[in-house]
N, C-alpha and C positions, 0 to 999 in steps of 0.2 A: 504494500500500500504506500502511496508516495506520501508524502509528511514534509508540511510549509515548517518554517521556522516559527517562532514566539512574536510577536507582533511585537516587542521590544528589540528582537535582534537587530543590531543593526550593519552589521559585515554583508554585504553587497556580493553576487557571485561572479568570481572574474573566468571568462571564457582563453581557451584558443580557440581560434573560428577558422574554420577551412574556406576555402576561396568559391567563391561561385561556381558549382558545380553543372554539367552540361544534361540536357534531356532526352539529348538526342542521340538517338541509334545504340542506346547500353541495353546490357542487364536489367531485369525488374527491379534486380534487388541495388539497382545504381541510379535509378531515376529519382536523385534526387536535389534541389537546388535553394542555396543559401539565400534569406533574404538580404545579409550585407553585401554579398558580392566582392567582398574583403576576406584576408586574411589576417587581419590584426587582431593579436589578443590585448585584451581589454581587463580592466577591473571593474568587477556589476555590471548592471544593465546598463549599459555605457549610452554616449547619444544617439547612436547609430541604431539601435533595435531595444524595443520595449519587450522582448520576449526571450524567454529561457526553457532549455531547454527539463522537463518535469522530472527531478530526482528525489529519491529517499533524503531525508535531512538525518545526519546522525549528529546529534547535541555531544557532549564532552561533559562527564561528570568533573564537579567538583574539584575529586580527590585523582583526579588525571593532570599529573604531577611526573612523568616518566619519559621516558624516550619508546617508550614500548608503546608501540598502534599494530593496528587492524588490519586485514582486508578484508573485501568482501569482492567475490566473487560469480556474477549474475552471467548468466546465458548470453552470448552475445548476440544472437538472433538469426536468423534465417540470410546465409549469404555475406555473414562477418562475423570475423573474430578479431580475438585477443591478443597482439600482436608481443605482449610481455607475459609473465607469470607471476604469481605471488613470490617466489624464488628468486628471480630476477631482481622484480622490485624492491625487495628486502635487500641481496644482495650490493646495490646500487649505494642506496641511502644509506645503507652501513659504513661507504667511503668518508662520508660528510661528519663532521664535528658533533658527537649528541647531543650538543646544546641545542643544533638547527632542528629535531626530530620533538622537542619537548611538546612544542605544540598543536603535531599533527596529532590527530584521534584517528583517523579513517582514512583507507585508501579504497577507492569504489571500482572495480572494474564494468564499467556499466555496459545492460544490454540497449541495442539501439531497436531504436522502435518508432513508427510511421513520424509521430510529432517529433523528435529525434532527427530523423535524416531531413526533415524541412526546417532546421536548424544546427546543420553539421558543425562537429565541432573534435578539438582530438585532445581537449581537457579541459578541464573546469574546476576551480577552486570555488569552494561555498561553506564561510566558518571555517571550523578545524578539518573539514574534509577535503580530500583531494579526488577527481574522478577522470579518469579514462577512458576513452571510449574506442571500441572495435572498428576497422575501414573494410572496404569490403576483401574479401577471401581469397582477389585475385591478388591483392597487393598492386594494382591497379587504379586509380582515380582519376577520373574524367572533370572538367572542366569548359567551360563553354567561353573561356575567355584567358588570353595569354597569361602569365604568370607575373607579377609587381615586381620589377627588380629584388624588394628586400624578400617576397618570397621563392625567389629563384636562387639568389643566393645560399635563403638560411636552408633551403633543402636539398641541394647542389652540394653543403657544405657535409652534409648526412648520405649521399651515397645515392639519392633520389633524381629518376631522369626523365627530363619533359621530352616529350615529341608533341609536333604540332602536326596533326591529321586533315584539318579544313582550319577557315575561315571563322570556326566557332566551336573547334573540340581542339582540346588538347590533353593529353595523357601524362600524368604524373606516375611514372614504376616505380616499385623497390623492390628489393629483396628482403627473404627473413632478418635477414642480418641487419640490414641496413634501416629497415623501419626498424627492427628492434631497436638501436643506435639511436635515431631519431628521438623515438618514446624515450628513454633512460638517462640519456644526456642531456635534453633540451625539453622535452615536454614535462617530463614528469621534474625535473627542476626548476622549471620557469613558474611551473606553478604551486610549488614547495614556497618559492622568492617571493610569489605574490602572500602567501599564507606568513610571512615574516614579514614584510614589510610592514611596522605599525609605526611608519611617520609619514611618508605621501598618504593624500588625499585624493588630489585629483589624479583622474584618470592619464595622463601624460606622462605627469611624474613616476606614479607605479608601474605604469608600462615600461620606463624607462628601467625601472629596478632591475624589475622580474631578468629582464632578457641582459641587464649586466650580469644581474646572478645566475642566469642559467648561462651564460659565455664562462664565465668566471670559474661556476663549480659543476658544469657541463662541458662543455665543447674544447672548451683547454686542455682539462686532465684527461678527455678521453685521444686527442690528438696528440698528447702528451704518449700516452699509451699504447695506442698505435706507432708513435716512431721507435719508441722500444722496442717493440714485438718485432719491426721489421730490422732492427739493426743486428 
């Protein structure tokens, strides 16, 4: 059952939003399209869209006081999955300082579902939770409109390769590995950074954070780690 927050809460839920997604000539289970038409993640319902995608709310007791959280693991739905593991994810965040874990409570592997894909997105901080969501099964993503410079870079940067098919489809690949990479380094820490950040307000400035702290204690150490492995 989905479950709103406390009509006092007042932490806003910050998205990653996938790019305008294309309608034409996919999969059933790929007909789906954004209504930002952006890729920027944001913190809360930012100005661009009054609408969020409908998740479980898990509140944070009291006496959650630890570096010790959760997942929760839901079905990913018909035609997508879950591109990390509860394994993985733990793994990952285990790298990071425990101070920065203290006040996550939840990590949500969410299933996607009709309202869902008409507001795609590949994570979501809300409160103490962090949420993730499945792409489709081909590792595959269609597009109906070229890639943003900053989106072509930051996925470019992760192992991710467009082709442009027409005039109004373009295909986003990955591989296992490499969306995995994607998620671990930059998704799931960008929105770890937003869940820490308690001094920006406005939405620019925490933007700004998140994606220094997911460069910072994403994409550095993991390129860092990669020039190891190959030297």
């Amino acid at each position: 059952m989905t479950r709103r927050p406390p009509a006092n809460h007042k932490q806003r839920p910050s998205h990653k939003y996938v790019g305008q997604k294309s309608r034409r000539r996919l999969p059933k289970s790929t007909r789906t399209a954004s209504k930002l038409g952006k890729r920027a993640r944001g913190t809360g319902l930012n100005n661009h869209n009054a609408y969020q995608p409908p998740e479980d709310w898990h509140a944070a007791g009291e006496a959650d006081q630890s570096a010790d959280f959760r997942i929760v693991v839901q079905d990913p739905g018909p035609g997508y999955s879950h591109v990390v593991t509860e394994k993985q994810v733990r793994s990952r965040l285990a790298l990071l300082p425990e101070s920065m874990l203290y006040p996550l409570h939840t990590i949500q592997l969410s299933r996607m579902t009709r309202k869902k894909r008409s507001f795609p997105c590949y994570g979501m901080q809300w409160g103490p939770t962090l949420y993730l969501y499945p792409i489709e099964s081909s590792l595959t993503e269609y597009f109906c409109r070229p890639p943003r410079p900053a989106e072509y870079n930051e996925t470019r940067q992760f192992g991710g390769r467009w082709t442009q098919h027409s005039s109004s489809l373009w295909t986003l690949v990955w591989t296992e590995a490499t969306i995995r990479d994607f998620y671990l380094n930059n998704i799931l820490i960008h929105e770890l950074g937003h869940l820490l950040d308690d001094r920006n307000t406005s939405y620019r400035d925490r933007e700004r954070f998140a994606e220094w702290f997911a460069i910072e204690h994403g994409l550095r150490p993991s390129q860092r780690k990669r020039r190891r492995s190959r030297s």
